[in-house]
KETOR-791108 format. One record per residue: z, x, y of N, C-alpha, C in turn; residue in one letter. Coordinates in steps of 0.02 Angstrom, whole numbers, padded with zeros to 5 digits, always signed. Layout:
ZXYZXYZXYA
...
This chain:
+03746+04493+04361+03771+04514+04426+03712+04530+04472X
+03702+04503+04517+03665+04513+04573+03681+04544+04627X
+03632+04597+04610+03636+04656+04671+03579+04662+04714X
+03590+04702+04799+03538+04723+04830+03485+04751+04808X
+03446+04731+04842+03382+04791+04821+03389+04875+04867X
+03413+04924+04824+03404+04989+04855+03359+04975+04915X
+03299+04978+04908+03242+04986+04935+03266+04942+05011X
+03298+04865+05011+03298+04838+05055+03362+04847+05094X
+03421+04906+05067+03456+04920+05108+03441+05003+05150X
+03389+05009+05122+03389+05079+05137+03345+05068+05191X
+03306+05004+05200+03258+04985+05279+03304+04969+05314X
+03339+04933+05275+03390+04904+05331+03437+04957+05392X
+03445+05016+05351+03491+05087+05382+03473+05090+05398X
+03391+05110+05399+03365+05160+05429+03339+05110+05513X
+03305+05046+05498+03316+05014+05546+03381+05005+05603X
+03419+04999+05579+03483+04964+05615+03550+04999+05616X
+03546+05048+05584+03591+05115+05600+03626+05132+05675X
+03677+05120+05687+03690+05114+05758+03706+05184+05780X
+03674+05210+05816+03634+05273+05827+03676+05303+05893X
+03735+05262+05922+03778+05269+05973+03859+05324+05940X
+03835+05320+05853+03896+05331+05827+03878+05395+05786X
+03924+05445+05797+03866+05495+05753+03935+05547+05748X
+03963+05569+05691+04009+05629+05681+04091+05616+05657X
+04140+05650+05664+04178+05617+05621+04249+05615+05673X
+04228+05616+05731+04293+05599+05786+04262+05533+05825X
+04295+05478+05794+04256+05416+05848+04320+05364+05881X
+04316+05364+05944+04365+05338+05977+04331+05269+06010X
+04410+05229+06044+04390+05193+06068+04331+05190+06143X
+04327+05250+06156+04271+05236+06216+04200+05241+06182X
+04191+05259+06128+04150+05275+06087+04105+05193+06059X
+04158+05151+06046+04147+05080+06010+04167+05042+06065X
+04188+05044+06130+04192+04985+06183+04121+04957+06222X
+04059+04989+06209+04010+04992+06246+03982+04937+06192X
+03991+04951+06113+03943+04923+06056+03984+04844+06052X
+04070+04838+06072+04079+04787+06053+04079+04731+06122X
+04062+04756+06151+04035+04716+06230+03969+04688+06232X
+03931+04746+06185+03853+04723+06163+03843+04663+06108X
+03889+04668+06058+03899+04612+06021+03931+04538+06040X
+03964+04545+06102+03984+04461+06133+03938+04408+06143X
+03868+04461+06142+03828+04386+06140+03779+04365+06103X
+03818+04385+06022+03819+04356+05960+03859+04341+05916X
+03938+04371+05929+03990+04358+05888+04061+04330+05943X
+04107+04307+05906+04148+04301+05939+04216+04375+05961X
+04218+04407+06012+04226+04440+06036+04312+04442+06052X
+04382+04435+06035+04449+04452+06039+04487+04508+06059X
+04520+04513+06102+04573+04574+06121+04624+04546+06080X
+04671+04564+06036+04715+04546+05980+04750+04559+06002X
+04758+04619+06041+04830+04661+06062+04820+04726+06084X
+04853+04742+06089+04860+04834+06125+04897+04900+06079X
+04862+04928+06087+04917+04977+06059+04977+05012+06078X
+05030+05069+06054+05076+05081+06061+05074+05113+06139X
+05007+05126+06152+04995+05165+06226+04947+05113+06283X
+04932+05061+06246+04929+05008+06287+04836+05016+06288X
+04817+05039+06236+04743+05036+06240+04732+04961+06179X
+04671+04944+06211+04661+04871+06183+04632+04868+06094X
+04646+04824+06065+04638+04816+05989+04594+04749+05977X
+04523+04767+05955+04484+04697+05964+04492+04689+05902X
+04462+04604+05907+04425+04564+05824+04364+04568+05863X
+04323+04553+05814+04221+04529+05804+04237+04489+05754X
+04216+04405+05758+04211+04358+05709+04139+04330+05711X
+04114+04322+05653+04057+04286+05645+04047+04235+05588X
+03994+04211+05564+03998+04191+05506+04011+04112+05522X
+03991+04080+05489+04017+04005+05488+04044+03966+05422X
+04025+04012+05368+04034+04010+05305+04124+03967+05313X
+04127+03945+05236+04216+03942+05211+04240+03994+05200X
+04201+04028+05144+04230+04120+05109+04271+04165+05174X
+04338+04164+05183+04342+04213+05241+04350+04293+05226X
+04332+04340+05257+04332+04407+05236+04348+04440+05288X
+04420+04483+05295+04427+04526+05363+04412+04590+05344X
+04420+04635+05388+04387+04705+05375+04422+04743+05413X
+04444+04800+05419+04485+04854+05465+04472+04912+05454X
+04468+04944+05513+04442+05037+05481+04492+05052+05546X
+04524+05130+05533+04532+05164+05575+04613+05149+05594X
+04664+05132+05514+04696+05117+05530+04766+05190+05545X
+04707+05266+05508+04714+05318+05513+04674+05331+05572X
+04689+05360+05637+04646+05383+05676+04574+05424+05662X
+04604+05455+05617+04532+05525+05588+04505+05516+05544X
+04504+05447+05539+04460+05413+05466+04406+05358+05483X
+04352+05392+05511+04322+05362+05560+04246+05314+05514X
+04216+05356+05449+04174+05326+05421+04158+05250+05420X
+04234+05229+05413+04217+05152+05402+04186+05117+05459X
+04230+05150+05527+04198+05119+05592+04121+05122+05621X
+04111+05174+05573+04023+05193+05580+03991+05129+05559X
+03989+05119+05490+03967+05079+05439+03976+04986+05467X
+04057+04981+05501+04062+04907+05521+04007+04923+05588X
+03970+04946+05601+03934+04935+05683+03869+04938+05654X
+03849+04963+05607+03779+04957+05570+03792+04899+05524X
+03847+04874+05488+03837+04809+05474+03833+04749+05525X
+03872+04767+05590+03855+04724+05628+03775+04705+05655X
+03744+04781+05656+03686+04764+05696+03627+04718+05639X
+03636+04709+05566+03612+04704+05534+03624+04620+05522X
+03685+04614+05513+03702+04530+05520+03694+04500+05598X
+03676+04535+05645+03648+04490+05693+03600+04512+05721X
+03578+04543+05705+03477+04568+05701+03419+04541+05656X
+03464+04543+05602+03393+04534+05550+03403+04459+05525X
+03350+04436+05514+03333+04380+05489+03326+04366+05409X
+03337+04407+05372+03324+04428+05294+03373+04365+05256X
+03337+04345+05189+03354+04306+05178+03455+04303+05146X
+03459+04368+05142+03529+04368+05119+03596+04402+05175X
+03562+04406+05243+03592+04404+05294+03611+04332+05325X
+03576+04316+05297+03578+04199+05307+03618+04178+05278X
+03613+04191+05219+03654+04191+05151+03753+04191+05161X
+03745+04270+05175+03800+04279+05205+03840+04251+05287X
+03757+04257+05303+03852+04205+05370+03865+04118+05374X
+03800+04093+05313+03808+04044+05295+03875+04018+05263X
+03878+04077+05224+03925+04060+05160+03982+04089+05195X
+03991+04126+05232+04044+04183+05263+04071+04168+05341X
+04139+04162+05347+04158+04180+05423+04205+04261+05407X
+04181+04293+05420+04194+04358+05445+04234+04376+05519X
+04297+04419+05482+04339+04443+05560+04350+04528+05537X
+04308+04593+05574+04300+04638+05584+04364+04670+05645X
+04401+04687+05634+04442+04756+05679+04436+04820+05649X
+04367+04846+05708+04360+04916+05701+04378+04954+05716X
+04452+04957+05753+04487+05026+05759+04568+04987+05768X
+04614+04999+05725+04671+04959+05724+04712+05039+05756X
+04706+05088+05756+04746+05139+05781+04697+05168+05831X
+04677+05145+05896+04653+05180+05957+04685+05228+05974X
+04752+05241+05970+04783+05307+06028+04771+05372+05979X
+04788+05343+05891+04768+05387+05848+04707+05422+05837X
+04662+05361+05858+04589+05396+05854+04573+05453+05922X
+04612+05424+05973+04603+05465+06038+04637+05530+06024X
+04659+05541+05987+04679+05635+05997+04680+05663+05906X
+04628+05594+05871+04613+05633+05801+04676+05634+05751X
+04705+05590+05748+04772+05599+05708+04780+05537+05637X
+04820+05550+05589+04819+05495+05540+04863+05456+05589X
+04913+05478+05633+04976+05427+05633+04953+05400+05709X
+04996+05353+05728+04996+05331+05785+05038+05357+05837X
+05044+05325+05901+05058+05391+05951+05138+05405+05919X
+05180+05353+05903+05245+05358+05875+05255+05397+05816X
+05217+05429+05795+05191+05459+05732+05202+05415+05669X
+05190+05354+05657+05195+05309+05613+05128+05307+05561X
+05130+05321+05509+05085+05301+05463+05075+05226+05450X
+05028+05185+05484+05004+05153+05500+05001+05078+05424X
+04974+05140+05368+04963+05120+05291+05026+05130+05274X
+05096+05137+05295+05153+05162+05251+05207+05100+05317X
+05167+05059+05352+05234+05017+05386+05214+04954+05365X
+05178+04940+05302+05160+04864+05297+05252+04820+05306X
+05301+04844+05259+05337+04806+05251+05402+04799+05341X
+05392+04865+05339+05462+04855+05422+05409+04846+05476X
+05347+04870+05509+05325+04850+05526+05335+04865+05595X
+05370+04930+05599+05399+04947+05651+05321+04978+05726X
+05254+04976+05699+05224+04985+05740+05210+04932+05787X
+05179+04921+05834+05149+04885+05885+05082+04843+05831X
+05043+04906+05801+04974+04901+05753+04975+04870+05699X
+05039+04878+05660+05066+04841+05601+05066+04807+05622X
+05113+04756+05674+05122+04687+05685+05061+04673+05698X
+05003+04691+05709+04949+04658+05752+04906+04621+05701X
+04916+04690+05639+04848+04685+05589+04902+04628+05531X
+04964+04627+05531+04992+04574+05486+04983+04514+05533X
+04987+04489+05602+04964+04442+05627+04889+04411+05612X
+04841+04459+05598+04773+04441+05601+04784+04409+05527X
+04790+04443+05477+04806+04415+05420+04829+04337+05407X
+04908+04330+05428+04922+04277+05418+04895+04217+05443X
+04843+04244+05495+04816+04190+05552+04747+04177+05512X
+04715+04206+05497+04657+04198+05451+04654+04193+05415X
+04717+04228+05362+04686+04198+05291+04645+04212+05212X
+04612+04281+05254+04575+04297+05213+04571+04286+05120X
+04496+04270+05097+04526+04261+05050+04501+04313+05005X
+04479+04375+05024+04444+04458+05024+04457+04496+05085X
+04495+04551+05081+04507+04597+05141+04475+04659+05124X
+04444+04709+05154+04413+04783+05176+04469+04805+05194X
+04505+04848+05158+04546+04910+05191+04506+04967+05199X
+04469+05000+05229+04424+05045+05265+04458+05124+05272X
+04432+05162+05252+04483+05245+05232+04443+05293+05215X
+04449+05336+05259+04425+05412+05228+04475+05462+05182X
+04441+05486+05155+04469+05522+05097+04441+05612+05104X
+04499+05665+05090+04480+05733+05100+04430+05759+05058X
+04399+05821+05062+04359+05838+05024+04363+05858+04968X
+04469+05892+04971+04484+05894+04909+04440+05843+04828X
+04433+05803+04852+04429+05741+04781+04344+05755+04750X
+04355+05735+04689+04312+05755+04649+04292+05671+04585X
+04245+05688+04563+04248+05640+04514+04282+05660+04442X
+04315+05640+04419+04332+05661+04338+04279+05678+04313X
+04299+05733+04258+04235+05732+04208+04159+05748+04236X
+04133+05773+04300+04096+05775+04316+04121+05849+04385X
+04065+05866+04406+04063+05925+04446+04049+05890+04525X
+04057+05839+04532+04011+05808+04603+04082+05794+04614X
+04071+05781+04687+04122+05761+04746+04109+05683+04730X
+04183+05661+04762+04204+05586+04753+04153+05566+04832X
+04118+05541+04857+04079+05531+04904+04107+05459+04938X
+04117+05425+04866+04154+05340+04873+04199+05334+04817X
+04260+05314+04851+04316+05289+04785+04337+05204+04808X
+04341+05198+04754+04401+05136+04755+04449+05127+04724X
+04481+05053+04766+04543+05059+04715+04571+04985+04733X
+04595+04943+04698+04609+04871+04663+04706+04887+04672X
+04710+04883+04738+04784+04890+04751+04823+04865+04690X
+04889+04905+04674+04942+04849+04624+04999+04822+04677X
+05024+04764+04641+05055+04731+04658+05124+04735+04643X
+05138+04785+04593+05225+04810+04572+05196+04879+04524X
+05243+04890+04542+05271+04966+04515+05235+04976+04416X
+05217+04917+04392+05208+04899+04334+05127+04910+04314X
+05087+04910+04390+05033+04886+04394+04980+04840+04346X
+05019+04757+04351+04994+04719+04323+04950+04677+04345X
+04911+04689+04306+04837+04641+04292+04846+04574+04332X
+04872+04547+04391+04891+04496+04417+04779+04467+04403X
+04798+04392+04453+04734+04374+04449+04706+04396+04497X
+04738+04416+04563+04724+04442+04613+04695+04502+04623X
+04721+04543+04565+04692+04616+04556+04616+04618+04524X
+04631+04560+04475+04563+04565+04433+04510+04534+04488X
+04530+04492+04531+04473+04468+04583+04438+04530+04594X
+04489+04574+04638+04474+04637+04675+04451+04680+04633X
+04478+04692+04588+04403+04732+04537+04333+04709+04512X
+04342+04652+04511+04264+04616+04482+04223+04635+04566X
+04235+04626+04643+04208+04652+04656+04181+04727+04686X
+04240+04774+04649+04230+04836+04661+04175+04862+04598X
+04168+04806+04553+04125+04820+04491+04052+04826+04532X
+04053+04762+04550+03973+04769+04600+03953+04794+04627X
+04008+04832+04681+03988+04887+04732+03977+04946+04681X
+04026+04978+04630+03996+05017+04597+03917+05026+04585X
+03912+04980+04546+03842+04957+04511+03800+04977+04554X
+03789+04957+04606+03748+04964+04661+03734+05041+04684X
+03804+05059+04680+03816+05143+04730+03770+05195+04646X
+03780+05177+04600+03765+05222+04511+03686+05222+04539X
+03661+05196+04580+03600+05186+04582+03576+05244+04629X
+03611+05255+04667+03606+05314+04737+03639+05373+04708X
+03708+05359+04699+03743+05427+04714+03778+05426+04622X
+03718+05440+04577+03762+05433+04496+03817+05466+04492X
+03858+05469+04452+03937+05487+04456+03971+05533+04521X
+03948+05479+04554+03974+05521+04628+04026+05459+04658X
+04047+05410+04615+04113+05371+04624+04179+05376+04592X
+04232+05388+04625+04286+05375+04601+04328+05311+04610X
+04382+05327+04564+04425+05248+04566+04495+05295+04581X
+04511+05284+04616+04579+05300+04673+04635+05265+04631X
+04694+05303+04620+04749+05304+04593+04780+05248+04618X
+04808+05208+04551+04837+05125+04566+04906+05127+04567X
+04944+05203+04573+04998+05186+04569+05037+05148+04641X
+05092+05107+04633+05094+05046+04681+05160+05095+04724X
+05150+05072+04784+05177+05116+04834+05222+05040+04877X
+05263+05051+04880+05296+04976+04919+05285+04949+04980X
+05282+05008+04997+05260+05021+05095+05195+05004+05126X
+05170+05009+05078+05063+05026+05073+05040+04957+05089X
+04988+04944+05151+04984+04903+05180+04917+04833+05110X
+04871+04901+05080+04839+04856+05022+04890+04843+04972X
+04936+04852+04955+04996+04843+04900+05011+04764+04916X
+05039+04777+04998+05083+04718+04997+05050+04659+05038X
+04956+04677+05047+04947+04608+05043+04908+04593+04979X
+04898+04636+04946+04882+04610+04883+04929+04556+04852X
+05010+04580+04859+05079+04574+04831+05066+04483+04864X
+05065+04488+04934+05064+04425+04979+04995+04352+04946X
+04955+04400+04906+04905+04338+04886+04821+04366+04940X
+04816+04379+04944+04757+04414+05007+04721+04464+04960X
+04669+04477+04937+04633+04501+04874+04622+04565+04941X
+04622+04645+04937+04619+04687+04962+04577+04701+04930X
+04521+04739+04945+04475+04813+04928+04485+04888+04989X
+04522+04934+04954+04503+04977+04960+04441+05029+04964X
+04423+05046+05016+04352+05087+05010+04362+05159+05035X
+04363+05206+05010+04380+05280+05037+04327+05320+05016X
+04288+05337+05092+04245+05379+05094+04263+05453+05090X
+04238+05468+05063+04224+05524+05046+04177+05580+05057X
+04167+05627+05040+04122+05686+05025+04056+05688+05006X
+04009+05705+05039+03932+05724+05007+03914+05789+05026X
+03873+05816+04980+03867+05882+04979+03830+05903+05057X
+03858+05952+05096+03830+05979+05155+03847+05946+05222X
+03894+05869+05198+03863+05817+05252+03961+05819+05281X
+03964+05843+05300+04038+05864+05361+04043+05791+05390X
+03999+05795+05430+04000+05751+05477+04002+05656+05449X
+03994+05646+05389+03999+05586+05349+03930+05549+05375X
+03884+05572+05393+03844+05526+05400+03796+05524+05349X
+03794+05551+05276+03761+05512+05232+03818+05487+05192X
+03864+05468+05192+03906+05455+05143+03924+05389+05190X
+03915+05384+05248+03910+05322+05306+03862+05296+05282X
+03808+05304+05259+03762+05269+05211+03777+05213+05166X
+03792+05250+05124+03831+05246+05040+03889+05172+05060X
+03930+05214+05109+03978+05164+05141+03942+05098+05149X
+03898+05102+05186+03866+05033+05219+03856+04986+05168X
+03819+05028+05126+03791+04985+05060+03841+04954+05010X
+03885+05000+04995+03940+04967+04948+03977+04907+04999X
+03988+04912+05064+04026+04865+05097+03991+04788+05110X
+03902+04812+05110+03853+04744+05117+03859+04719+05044X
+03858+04760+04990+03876+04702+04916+03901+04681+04901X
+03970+04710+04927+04026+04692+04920+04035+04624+04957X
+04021+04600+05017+04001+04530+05051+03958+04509+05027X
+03926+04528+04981+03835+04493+04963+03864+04456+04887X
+03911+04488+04867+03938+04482+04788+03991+04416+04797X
+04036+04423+04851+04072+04368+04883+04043+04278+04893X
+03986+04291+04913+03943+04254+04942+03911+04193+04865X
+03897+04263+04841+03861+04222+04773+03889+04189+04714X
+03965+04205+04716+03999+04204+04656+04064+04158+04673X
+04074+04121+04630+04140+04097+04632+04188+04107+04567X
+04150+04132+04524+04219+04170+04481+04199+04237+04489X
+04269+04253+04493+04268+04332+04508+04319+04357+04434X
+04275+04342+04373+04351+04353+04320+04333+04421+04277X
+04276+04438+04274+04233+04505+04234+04270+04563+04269X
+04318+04611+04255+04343+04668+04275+04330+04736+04259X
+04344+04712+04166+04360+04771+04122+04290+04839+04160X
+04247+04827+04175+04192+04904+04205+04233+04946+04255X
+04270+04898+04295+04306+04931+04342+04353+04999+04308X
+04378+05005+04238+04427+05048+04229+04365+05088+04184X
+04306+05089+04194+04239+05149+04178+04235+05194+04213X
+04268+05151+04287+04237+05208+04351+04294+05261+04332X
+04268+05317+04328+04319+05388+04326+04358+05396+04378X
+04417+05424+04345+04476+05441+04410+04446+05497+04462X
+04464+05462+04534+04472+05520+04586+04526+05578+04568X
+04489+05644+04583+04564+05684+04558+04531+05743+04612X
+04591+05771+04634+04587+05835+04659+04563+05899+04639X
+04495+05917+04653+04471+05987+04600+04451+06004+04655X
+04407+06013+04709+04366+06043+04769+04398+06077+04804X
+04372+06126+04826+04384+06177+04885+04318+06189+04932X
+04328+06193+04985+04280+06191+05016+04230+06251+05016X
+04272+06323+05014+04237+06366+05015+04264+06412+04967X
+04235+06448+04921+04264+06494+04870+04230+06553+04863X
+04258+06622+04886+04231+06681+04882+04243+06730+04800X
+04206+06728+04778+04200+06749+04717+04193+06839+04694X
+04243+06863+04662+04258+06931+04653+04254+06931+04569X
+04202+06947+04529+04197+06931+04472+04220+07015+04435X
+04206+07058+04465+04208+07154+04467+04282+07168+04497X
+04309+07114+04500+04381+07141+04541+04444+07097+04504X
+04504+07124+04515+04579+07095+04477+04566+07010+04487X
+04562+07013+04549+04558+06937+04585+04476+06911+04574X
+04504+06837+04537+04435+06826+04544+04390+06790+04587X
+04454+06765+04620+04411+06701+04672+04479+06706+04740X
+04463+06670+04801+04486+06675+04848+04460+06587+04873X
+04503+06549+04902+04476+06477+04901+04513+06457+04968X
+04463+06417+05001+04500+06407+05072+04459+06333+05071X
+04496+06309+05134+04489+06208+05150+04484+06214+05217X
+04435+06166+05252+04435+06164+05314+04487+06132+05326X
+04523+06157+05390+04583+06111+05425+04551+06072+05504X
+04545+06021+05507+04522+06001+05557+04563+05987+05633X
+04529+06032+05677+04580+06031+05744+04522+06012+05812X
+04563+05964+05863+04550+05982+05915+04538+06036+05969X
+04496+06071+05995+04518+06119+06011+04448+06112+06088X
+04474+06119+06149+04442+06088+06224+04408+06042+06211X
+04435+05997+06181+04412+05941+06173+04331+05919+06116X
+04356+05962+06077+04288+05961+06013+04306+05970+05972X
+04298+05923+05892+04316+05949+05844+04300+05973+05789X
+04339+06048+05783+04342+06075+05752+04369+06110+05663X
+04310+06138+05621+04311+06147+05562+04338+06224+05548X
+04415+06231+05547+04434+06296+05548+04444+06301+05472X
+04418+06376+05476+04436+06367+05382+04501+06415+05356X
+04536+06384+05321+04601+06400+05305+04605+06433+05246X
+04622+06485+05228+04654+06505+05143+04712+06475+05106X
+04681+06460+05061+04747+06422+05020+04750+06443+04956X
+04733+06480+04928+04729+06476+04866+04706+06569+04865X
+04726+06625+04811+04713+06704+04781+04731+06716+04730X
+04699+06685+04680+04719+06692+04607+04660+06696+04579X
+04706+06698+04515+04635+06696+04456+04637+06592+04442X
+04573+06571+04457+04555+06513+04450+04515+06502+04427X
+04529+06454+04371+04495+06451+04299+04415+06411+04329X
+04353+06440+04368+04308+06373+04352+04316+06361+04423X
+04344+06365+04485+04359+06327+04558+04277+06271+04566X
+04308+06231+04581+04222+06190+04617+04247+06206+04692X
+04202+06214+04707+04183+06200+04790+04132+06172+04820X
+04119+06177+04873+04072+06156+04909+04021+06208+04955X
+04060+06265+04954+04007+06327+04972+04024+06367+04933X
+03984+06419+04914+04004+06474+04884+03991+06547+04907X
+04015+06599+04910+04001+06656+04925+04030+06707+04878X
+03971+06751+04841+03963+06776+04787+03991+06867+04787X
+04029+06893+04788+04054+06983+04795+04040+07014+04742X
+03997+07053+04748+03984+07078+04671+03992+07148+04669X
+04003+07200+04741+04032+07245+04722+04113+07226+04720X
């Protein structure tokens, strides 16, 4: 299996990092300036509008056969991925490196980096109708659904990026570190069987692994396969369209996702780099190594070791508030808790 060189994606970030994008509320006025800058190197699409009549682009490049679409932001407040597609952009049409050639040789690529604009505009998972966006694949009752099942059937893909942030709650199994990056190899029925389609999509979540063990060691999870009917990676997996799931996650200190926008970048460039090089995709079995994502984290845990109670555990809730957003921290939890992980700690010892 052929992987990046650390070393040559980590010039590459630090080079070409699109430096316009920075924190974890990113809207469409935010990415209209970067994808106006890209028209005159990619092919540039208004697809449609959203439920409030704000516009929904494609970015196509690539001249390749391999087709690969990509979507982030189909949750408004799940913004990582949209970071990461604008630093992969600047990188496939900036650099000259031999496996940026590679790829748009071998690759036509169609990128929609924000499929829920009105959602992203006031920070929300749902859209302005309050529609979960990932839960209307099959009725389809959004404006956004129809748009992103149009792009689909019109292209083709024969590898899709479902693009997703994930809470801080998540943790890696078996290990004390935050899930930073998970994946997950959509199922296709309730049975979750080994179709060939699935095993595609894990052979290349194997690679991106591989790659990420190198940066962030057991700081990946593999995201729960149970099959959801509604779920937009389910049912184009179900349809024949090989999905990857990518859900960013958590790094220690980093709120704002911009080292885990890193991490992101890199697993999403191997993940095209792995595409590129391979035409059997049949090696899976590593994929069920990666440890389950599971819920253990709290963000902040005040510790009473001299007192009845031993711990006190609270989660940031994230709000708008005059227009900035905000990390309010919430209590959820006054028990005795066996062990809590968190992410800050504060120690009471009288």
């Amino acid at each position: 299996m052929s992987l990046l060189s650390v070393a040559l994606l980590e010039a590459f970030f630090k080079k070409e990092k699109e430096t316009a994008l920075f924190g974890r509320w990113i809207r469409l006025s935010d990415i209209t300036p970067l994808i106006l800058k890209h028209e005159k190197n990619t092919i540039v699409k208004q697809i449609g509008s959203s439920e409030q009549q704000r516009p929904i682009y494609s970015i196509q490049l690539g001249t390749g056969k391999k087709k690969i679409l990509i979507w982030s932001q189909m949750h408004g407040n799940e913004s990582t991925g949209t970071k990461s597609i604008f630093d992969l952009l600047n990188i496939l049409t900036q650099s000259s490196a031999p496996c940026v050639q590679q790829i748009l040789n071998a690759c036509t690529l169609q990128i929609i980096p924000m499929l829920n604009p009105d959602g992203a505009e006031v920070y929300t998972r749902v859209n302005s109708k309050k529609i979960d966006l990932n839960r209307d694949a099959v009725e389809r009752s959004a404006i956004e659904s129809k748009i992103l099942r149009k792009a689909l059937d019109a292209f083709q893909p024969d590898f899709s990026f479902n693009l997703h942030d994930q809470r801080t709650i998540f943790g890696v199994e078996g290990t004390k570190k935050p899930a930073t990056i998970s994946f997950l190899a959509p199922s296709e029925d309730a049975d979750r069987t080994l179709t060939s389609g699935r095993i595609q999509t894990m052979n290349i979540i194997v690679a991106m692994n591989n790659l990420l063990q190198q940066v962030i060691p057991n700081g990946v999870g593999r995201y729960t396969d149970e099959f959801y009917p509604t779920a937009t990676g389910d049912n184009f997996q179900k349809l024949g369209y090989n999905t990857i799931l990518i859900e960013a996650g958590h790094y220690p200190d980093d709120y704002e996702r911009e080292i885990t926008r890193k991490f992101h970048f890199f697993a999403l460039l191997q993940g095209i780099y792995h595409i590129v090089l391979n035409d059997d995709y049949a090696a899976y079995k590593p994929y069920f190594d990666i440890p389950n994502n599971v819920k253990n984290f709290y963000d902040v845990v005040h510790r009473y070791p001299n007192q009845k109670r031993n711990c006190v555990a609270y989660q940031y809730e994230e709000k708008i508030i005059d227009n900035k957003l905000i990390f309010d921290l919430q209590k959820v939890a006054e028990k005795q808790i066996e062990n809590p992980l968190s992410h800050y700690e504060i120690l009471f010892e009288a």
